[in-house]
C-alpha positions in Angstrom: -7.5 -9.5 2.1 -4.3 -8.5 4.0 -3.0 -11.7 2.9 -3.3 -11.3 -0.6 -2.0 -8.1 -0.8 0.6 -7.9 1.5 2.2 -11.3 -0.1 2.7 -12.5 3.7 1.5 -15.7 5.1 -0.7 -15.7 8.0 1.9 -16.0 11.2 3.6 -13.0 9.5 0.5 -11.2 9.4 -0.8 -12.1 12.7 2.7 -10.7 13.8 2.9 -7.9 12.2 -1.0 -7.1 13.5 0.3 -7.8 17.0 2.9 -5.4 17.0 0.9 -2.6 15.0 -2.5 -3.4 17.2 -0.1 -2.5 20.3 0.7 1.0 19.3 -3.2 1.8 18.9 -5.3 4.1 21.5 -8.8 4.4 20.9 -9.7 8.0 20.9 -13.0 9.0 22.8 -15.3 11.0 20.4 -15.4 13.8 23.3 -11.8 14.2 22.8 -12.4 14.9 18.5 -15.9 16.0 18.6 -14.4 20.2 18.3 -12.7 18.8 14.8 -15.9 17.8 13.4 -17.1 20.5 11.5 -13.4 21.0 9.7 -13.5 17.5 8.8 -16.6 18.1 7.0 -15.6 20.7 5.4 -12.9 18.4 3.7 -14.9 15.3 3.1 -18.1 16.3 1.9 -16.9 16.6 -1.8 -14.9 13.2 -1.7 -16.4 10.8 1.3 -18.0 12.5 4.0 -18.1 9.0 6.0 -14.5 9.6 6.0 -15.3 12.4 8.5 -14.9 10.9 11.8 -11.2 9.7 10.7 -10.5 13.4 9.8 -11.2 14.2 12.5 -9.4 11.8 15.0 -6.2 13.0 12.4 -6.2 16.7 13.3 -7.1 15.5 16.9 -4.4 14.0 17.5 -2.0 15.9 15.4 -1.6 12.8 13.1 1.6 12.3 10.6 -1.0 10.2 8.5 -3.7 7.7 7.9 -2.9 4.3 7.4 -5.6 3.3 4.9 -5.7 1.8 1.1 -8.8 4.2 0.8 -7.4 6.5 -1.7 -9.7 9.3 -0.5 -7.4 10.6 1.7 -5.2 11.3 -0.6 -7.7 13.8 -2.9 -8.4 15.5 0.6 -4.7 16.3 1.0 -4.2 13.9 3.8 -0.9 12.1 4.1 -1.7 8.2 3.7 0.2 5.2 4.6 -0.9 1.5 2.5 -1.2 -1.3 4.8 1.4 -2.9 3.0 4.1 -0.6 2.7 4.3 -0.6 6.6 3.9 -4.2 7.2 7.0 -4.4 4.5 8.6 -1.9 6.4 8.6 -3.4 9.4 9.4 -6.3 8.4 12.9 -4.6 7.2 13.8 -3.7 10.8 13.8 -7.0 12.4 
């Protein structure tokens, strides 16, 4: 799927992945569990599954989510496509 849309072929992507995968923390749910109820609040007109991801956002004071789910945008949420940042990381090197 990442293929396809991006336009990239698969060393690219697996590249790109590496270097994105290496700026991820996992966030324990004990460290976004007191967001829970706000992020309810927010998703339970559009996609309340999205609710856990809300959370983990104002958790960690988030500048966005990188999704192609355009949910988050209808809950006011800044979003980032996949693509856009594989292209624009691909810019810098």
């Amino acid at each position: 799927m990442i293929a396809k849309k991006s336009g990239l072929n698969l060393i690219e992507i697996d590249f790109i992945l590496s270097l994105i995968f290496s700026q991820i923390n996992l966030i324990p749910k004990e460290n976004y569990s007191k967001f829970l109820d706000k992020a309810l609040k927010i998703t339970k007109e559009v996609d309340i599954n999205d609710a856990p991801f809300v959370a983990v956002y104002f958790a960690v004071k988030a500048e966005g989510i990188i999704s192609y789910d355009k949910d988050f945008d209808k809950m006011g949420l800044k979003r980032y496509v996949p693509k856009d940042l594989i292209n624009s990381t691909l810019k810098m090197l």
